[in-house]
N, C-alpha and C positions, 0 to 999 in steps of 0.2 A: 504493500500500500504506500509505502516511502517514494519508495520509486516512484509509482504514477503520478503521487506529489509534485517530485523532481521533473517530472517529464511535464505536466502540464506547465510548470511555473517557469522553464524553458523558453515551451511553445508561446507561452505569455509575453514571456521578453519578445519573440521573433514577432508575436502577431499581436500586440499590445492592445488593438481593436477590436478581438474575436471573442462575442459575448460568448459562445461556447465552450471554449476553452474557461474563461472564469468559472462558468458555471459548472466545467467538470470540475475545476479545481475547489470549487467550493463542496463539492458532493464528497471528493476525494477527504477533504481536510478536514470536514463534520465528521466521517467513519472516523479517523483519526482522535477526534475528541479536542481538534485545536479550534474553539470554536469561536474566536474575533477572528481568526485570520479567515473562517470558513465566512463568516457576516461578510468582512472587506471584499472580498471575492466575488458574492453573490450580491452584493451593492453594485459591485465595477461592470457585473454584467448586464446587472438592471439600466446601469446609466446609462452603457452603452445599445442598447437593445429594449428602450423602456416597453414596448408592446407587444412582447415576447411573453406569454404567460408562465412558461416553464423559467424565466427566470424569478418573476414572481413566488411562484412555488418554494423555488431553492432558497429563496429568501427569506420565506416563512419558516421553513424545516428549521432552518441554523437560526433562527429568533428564538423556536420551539425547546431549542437544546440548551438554551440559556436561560436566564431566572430574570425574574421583578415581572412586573403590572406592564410595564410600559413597552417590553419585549412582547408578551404574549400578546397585547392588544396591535403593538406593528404586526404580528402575523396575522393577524383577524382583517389587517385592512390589506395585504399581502392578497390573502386568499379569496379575499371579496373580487378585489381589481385583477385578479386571476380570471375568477370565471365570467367579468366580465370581456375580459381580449380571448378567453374561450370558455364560452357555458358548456360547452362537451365534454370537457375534459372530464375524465372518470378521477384522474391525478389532482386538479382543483378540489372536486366535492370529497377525497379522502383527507387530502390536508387539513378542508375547514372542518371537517369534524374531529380532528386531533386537536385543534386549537379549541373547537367548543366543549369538549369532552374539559380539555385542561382549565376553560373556565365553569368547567361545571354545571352548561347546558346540554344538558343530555336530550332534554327533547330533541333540540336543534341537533347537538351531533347527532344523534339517530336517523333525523330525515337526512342528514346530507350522505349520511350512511348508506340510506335505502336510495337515494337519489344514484348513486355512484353504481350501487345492482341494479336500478333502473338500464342505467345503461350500460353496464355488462356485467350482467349476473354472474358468471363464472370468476370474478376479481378475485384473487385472493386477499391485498391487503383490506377489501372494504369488507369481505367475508370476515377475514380475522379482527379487524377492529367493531362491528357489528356484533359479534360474537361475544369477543371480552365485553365487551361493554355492557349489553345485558346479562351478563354472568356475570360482573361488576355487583350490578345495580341489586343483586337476588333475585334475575328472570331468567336463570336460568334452566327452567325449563318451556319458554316462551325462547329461548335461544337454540334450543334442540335443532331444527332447522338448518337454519344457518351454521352452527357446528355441522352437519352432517356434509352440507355445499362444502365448507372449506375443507375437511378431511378427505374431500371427492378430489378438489381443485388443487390440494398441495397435500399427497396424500404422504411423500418423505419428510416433510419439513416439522424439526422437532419442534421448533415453537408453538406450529398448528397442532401437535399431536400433545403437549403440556398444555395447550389450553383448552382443547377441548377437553383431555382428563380433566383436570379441574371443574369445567365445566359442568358433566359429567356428574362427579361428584355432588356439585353443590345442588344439579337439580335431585341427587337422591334424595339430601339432605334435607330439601324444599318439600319434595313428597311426603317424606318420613314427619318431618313437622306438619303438615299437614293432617296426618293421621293421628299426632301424638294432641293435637287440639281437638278432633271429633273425638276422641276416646275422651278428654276430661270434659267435653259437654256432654256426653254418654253417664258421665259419675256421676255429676251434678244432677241430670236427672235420676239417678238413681239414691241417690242422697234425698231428695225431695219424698219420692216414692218412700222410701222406709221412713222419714217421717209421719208420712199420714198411715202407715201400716199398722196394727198394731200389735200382731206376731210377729215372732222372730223368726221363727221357723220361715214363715212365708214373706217376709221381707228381708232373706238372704236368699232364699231360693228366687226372688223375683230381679234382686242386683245380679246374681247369677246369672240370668237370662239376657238379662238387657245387657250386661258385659259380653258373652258371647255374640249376641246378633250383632252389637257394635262393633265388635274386632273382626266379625265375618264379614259386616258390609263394608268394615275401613282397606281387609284383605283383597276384597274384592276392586273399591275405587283403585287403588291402588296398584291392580296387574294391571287396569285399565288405563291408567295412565302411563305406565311406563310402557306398556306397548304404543300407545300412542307418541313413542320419543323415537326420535329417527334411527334407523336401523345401524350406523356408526357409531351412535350414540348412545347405543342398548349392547352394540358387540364390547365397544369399553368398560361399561358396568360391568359385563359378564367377565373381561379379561383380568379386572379388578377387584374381583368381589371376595379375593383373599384376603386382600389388603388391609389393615386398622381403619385408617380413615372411610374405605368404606362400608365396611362391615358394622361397626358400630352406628352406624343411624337404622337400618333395623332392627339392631337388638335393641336399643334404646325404648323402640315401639314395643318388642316383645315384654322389654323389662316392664313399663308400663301397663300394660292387658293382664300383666303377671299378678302386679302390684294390685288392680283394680281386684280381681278375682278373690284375691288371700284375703283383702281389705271385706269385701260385700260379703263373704261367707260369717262374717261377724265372728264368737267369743266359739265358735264350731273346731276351727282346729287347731296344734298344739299351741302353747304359747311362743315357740321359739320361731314356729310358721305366721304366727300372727305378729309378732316382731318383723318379719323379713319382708310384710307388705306396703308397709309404709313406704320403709326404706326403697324397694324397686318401683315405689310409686314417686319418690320423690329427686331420684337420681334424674331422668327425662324431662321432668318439669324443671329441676335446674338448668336443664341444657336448654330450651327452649327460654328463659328469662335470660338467660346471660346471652344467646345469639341475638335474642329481640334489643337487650340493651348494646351490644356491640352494633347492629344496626341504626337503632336512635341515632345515635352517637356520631357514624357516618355520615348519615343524611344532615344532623345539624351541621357537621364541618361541613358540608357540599353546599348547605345552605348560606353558609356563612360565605365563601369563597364567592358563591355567584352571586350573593347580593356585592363582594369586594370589588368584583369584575364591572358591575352595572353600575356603581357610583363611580370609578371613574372612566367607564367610557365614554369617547367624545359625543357631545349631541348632534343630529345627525345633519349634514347639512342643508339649507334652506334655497343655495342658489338652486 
């Protein structure tokens, strides 16, 4: 990569006017991680060639690779004045949704996401940042899709194949919490129910019942849904389903159904079993308050960031 360095900045000397030569040297010098010499570069090509969109681009990428307010909003107006000298570019619409991502508009990066498979579906970088990004956000399994596209479209490349495990993952994870919440509205009514019962005999044999039918129909939503996740997307789960990280969100379910059962049979069996239903009742439900408060917690930093982004962005022009 040195080399190519050396070789453009050469070619530079020889051709001091050739917007493309800067601009590879600026692509060059970002991989690199030299990233004011990669700006200077992608400035020199801009100046020279201002109606060039791809120099635009390269201008935003190396704005992107560096820090503060003022950097990411020059990329924002980079990638605007991009698609305006070309609305085609697939390349314009993946930039500005790296920049609106990084400000923390996800609606907007997502359209310019779906704007960019608009017009070629098969993309991989719009596949892969489409992808992350509703697996980001905890949609992913509303991203199952698009993971299946990009594992089609780049099916060697190990970034694609770590994001979409992840992926992967996170929508079991999103399932299995799904289930682990119909299972505690299942208790609560069953709670309710032995209150107004007023045998005991028959108001553990009737939580018994409503536990079982609830973990049959939660068993049940749940093949249904995962069948419904794209077939890439279901061979991962199955290639990983040894794994810790994945195997623990359905036991976690199990642990819970466990828990409800030992719990509803009431003062029935030992004490050492009626000891241990709490506790597998109560293992799940931690997991699920500490994901829901690690989520909070994101969306307020995301919240915070894009309100940061929208007071000081410039007001929009009037000419």
């Amino acid at each position: 990569m040195v080399g190519h360095v050396d070789r453009a900045r050469h070619r530079g000397r020889r051709t001091p006017d050739s917007a493309q030569l800067h601009r590879n040297r600026s692509v060059a010098l970002r991989q690199l991680g030299r990233i004011p010499e990669a700006l200077d570069a992608a400035e020199r090509a801009r100046t020279l060639d201002p109606d060039d969109a791809r120099n635009e681009l390269v201008r935003a990428e190396a704005l992107l690779r560096g820090s503060g307010t003022r950097a990411v909003l020059s990329a924002l107006a980079s990638t605007r004045r991009a698609r305006e000298l070309d609305p085609g570019s697939v390349w314009a619409h993946v930039t500005e949704a790296k920049v609106q991502r990084r400000m923390a508009e996800f609606g907007r990066a997502r359209a310019a996401y779906l704007e960019a498979l608009r017009l070629a579906p098969d993309d991989p970088p719009a596949l892969f940042g489409l992808a992350t990004l509703d697996a980001e956000r905890g949609r992913a399994v509303r991203a199952s899709p698009v993971m299946g596209g990009m594992l089609q479209a780049v099916p060697n490349d190990p970034a694609a194949l770590r994001a979409a495990t992840s992926g992967a993952r996170q929508a079991l994870w999103l399932l299995t919490d799904l289930g682990c919440v119909l299972l505690l509205l299942a208790n609560f009514v069953v709670v309710a129910m032995q209150e107004l019962v007023p045998s005991r005999p028959l108001a553990a044999a009737g939580g018994v019942t409503v536990t079982v039918v609830a973990v049959g129909g939660v068993l049940m939503l749940l093949r249904w849904r995962l069948s419904r996740l794209s077939g890439p997307v279901r061979a991962l789960l199955g290639a990983n389903r040894h794994r810790f990280t994945f195997v623990t969100a359905p036991l976690r379910l199990a642990a819970l159904a466990g828990g409800m059962l030992l719990i509803n049979l009431g003062p029935y069996p030992p004490q050492v079993v009626e000891i241990v239903g709490p506790i597998l009742f109560s293992v799940p439900l931690l997991t699920l308050l500490i994901r829901w408060r690690s989520r909070a917690l994101r969306e307020f930093f995301w919240f915070v960031r894009r309100c940061w982004f929208r007071l000081h962005r410039p007001p929009p022009s009037t000419s």
